[in-house]
C-alpha positions as MATLAB code, in Angstrom:
seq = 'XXXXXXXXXXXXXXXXXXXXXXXXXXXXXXXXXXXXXXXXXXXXXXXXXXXXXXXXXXXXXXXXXXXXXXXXXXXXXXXXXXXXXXXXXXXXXXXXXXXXXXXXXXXXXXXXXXXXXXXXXXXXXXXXXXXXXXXXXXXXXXXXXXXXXXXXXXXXXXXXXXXXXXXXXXXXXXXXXXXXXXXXXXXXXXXXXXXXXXXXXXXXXXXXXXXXXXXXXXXXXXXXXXXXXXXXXXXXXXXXXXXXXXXXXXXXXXXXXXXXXXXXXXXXXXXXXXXXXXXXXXXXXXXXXXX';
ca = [
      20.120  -51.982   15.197;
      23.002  -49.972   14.030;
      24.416  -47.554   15.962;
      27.160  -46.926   13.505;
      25.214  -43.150   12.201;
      24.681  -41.986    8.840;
      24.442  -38.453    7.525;
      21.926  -39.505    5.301;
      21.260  -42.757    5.498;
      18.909  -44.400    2.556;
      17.977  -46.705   -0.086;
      18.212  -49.856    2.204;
      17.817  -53.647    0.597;
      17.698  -56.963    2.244;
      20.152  -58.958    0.366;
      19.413  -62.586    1.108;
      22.346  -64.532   -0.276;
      24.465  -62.246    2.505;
      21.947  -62.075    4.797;
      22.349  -58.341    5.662;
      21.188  -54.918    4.924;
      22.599  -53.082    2.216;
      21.960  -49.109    2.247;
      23.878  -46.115    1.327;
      25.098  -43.141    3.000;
      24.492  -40.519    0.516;
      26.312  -37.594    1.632;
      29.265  -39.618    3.256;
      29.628  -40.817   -0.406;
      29.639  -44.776    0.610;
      27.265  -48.347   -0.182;
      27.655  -49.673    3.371;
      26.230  -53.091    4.423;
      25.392  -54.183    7.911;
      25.478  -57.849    9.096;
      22.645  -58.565   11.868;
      24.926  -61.818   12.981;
      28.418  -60.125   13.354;
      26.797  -56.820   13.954;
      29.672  -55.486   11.651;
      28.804  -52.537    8.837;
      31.709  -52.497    5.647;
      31.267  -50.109    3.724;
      32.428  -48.670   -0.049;
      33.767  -45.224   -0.657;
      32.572  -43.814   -3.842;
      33.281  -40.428   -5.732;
      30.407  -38.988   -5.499;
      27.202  -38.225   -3.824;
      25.206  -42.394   -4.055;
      20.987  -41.825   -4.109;
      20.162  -45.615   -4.586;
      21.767  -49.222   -4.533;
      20.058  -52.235   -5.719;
      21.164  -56.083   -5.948;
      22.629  -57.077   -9.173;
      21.649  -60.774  -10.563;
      25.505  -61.899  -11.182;
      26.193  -60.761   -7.635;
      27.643  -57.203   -6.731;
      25.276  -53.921   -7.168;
      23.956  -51.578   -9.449;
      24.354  -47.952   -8.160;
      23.067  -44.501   -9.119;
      25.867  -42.398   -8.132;
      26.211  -38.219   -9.155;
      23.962  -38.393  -12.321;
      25.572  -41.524  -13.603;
      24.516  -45.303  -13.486;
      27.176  -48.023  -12.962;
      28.230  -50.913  -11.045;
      29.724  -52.108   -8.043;
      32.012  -54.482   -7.217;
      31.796  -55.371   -3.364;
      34.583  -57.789   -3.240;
      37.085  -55.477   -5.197;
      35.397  -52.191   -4.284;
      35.462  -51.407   -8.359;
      32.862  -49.014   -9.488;
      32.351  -49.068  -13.498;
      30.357  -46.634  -15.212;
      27.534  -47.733  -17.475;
      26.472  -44.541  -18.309;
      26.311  -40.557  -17.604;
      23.413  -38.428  -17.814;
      21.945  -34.703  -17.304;
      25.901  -33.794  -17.719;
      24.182  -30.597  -18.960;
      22.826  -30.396  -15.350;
      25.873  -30.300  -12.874;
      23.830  -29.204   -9.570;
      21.629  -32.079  -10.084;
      21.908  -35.488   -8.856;
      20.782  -39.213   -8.912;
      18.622  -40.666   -5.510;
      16.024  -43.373   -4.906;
      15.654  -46.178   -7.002;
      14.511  -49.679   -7.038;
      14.751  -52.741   -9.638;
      11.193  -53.305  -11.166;
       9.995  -57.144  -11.556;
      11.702  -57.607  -14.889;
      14.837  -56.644  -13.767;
      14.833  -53.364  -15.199;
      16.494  -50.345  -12.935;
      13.931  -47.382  -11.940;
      16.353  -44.336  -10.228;
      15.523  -40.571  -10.487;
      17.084  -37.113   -9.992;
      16.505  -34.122   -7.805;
      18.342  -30.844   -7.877;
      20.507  -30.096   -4.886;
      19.979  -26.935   -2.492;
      22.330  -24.244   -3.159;
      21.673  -22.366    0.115;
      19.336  -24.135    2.642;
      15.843  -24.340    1.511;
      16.952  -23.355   -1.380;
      17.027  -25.594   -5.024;
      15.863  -24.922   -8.388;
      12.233  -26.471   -9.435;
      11.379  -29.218  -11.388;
      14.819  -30.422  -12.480;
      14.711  -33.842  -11.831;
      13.576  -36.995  -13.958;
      12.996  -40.949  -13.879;
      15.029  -43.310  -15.850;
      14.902  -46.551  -16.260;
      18.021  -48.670  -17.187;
      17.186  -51.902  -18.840;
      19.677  -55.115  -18.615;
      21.011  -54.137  -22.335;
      22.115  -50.735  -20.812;
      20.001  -48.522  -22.617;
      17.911  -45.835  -20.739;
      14.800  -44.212  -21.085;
      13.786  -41.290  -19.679;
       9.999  -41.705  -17.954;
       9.118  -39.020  -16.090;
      10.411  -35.081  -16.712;
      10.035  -32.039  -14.870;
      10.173  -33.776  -11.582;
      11.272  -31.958   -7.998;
      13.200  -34.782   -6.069;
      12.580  -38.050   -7.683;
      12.030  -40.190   -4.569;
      10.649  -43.345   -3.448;
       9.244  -46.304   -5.681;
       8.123  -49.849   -6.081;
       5.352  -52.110   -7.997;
       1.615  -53.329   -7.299;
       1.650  -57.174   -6.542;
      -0.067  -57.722   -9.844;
       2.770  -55.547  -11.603;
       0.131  -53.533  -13.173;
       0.779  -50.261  -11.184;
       4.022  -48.050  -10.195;
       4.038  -45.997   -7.351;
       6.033  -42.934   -7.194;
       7.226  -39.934   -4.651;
       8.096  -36.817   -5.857;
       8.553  -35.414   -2.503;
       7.729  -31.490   -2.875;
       4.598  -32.742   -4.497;
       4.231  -34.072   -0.675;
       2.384  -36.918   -2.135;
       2.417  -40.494   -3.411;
       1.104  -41.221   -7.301;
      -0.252  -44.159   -8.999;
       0.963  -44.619  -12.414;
      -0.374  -47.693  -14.865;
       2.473  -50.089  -15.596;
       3.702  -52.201  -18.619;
       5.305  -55.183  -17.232;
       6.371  -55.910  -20.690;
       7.467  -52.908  -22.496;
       8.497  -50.878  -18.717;
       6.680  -48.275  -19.958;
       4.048  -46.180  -17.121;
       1.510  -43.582  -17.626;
      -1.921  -42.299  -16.155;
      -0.938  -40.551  -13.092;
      -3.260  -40.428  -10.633;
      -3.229  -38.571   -7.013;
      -2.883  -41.650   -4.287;
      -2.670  -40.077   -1.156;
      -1.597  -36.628   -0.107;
       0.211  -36.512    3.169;
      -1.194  -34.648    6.402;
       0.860  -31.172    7.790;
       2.146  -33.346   10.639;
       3.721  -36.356    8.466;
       6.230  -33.687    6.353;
       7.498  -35.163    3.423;
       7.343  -37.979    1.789;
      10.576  -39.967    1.281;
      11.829  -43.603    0.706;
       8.835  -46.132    0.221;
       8.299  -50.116    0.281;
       5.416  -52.409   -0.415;
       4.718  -55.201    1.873;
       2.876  -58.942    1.126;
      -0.393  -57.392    1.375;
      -0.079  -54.916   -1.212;
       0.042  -51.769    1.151;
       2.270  -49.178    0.507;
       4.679  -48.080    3.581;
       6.248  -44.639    3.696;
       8.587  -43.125    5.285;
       8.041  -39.402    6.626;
      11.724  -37.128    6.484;
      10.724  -34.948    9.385;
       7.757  -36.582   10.460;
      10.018  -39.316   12.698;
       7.462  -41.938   11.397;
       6.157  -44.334    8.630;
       2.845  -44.564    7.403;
       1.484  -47.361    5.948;
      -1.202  -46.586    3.326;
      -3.782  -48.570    1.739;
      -3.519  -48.278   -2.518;
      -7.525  -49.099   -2.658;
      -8.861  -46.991   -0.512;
      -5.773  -43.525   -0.698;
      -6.100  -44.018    2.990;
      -3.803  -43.961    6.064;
      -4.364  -47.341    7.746;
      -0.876  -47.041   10.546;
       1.618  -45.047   11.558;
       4.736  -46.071   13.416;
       6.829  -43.243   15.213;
      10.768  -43.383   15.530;
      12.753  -42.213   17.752;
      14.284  -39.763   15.432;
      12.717  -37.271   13.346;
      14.441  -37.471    9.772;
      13.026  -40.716    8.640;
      14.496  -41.576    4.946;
      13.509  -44.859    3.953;
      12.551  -48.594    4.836;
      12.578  -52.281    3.579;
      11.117  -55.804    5.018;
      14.376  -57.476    5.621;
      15.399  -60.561    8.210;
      14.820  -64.820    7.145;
      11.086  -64.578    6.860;
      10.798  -61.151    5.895;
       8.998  -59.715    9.013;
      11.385  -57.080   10.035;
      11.156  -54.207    8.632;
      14.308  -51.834    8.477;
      14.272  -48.287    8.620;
      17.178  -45.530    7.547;
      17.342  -42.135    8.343;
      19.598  -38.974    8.652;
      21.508  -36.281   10.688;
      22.301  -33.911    7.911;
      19.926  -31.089    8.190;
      19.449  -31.284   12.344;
      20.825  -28.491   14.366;
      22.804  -29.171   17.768;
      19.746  -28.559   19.678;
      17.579  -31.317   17.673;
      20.895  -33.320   17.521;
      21.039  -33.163   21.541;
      17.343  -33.878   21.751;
      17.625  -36.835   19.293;
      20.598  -39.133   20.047;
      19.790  -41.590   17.849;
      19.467  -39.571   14.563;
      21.918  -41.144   11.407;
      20.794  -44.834   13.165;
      18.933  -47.142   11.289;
      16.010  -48.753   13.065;
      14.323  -52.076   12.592;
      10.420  -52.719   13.616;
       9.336  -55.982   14.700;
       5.758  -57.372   15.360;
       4.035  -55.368   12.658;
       2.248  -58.787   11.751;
       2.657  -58.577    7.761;
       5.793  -59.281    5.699;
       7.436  -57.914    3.021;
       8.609  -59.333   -0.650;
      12.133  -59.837   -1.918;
      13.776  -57.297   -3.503;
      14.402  -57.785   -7.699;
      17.347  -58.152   -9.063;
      18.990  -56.015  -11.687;
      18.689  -58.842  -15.075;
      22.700  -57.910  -16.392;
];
């Protein structure tokens, strides 16, 4: 659904009171949103690499951006800082992240490559940003921080940390934001790659997205099964939301970055961002950041 193609596309959220798709190109350094009725993408240059954009309660966006947290101001294109971390830690970088039920903002780091294939291990953590601006750190010692979201009972966080190539279960305060227990979910197969971006949908199953495996999977939290997979017509798969009025679409991002000429020849449509109709379930609305 638009052709307009990102070098890495990610992080996309269904923003209701615009209805359209808000996502971020993270290596083209812009928040971009896409309007399914005018078909038009805008999009917001920022100064530096953006892992994760979520909808802020007074209108506008909260954005992890470098290793920094701050906000956006779509109308004005004003980006304010809220607060720098890991500045001990220039290589590294903020990506995925996602506003928990309370309003609270989850987004964690990764180390970037410094030759292909190549990054330093376990450099990354989760933070959380609470409404008051404060920050805690959750998780340490992570590889690439990557995608999240919450049970439907809010009792359970479920996290990526892709060169784990896995998806873990942590328990969840709703109250205090705090999580703990890990606990192995589901490990992915050879043929799925890596596990990226992920989304939850009304039934409580978890959907992820595959970067090289040109699919999403949709997993079952009960059971650590595989219960569908959907293949795309491109093979680095980043990320999706349920989107549209009814939210029964779901949207899906993904990347060129990374594909040589011959994979770019063989897949036209890599950088495009996808949306999947007819899956039969629907998604919930995205939180809001509570400041």
């Amino acid at each position: 659904v638009v052709k307009e193609k990102n070098r890495m596309g990610e992080c996309p959220v269904w923003e209701e009171r615009e209805n359209a798709l808000v996502y971020v190109d993270i290596n083209s350094q812009k928040v971009c949103r896409w309007s399914p009725l005018t078909n038009e993408v805008q999009s917001v240059p920022v100064d530096a690499r953006v892992g994760s954009v979520a909808l802020r309660q007074c209108g506008g966006y909260v954005i992890a951006l470098g290793t920094r947290f701050a906000f956006l101001d779509w109308d004005t294109q004003v980006v304010t800082t809220i607060l720098e971390l890991e500045q001990d830690k220039p290589n590294n970088r903020f990506n995925d992240g996602k506003v928990d039920p309370k309003g609270r903002f989850f987004a964690g780091t990764m180390a970037e490559e410094t030759a292909p294939g190549v990054r330093a291990r376990r450099q990354g953590a989760l933070y959380t940003l609470f409404p008051n601006h404060s920050v805690i750190k959750q998780l340490d010692q992570v590889d690439i921080s990557n995608g999240l979201d919450w049970s439907l009972d809010h009792r359970t966080f479920f996290h990526i940390d892709s060169l784990a190539y896995a998806v873990h279960a942590f328990s969840y305060d709703e109250h205090t934001g705090k999580i703990a227990c890990p606990k192995l979910l589901y490990r992915l197969e050879k043929e799925e790659q890596m596990p990226d971006g992920m989304c939850i949908d009304a039934e409580g199953k978890l959907w992820v997205a595959c970067i090289d495996g040109g699919r999403v999977i949709r997993i079952d939290p009960e059971t650590g099964k595989r219960i569908q997979t959907v293949r795309l017509p491109a093979s680095r798969i980043t990320s999706c939301c349920f989107g549209g009025k009814d939210y029964s679409e779901m949207y899906v991002t993904s990347a060129y970055d990374g594909l040589d000429e011959t994979t770019l020849a063989k897949e036209p449509q890599a950088g495009e961002i996808f949306k999947i109709t007819g899956l039969g379930v629907k998604g919930i609305p995205q939180a809001f950041y509570a400041a």
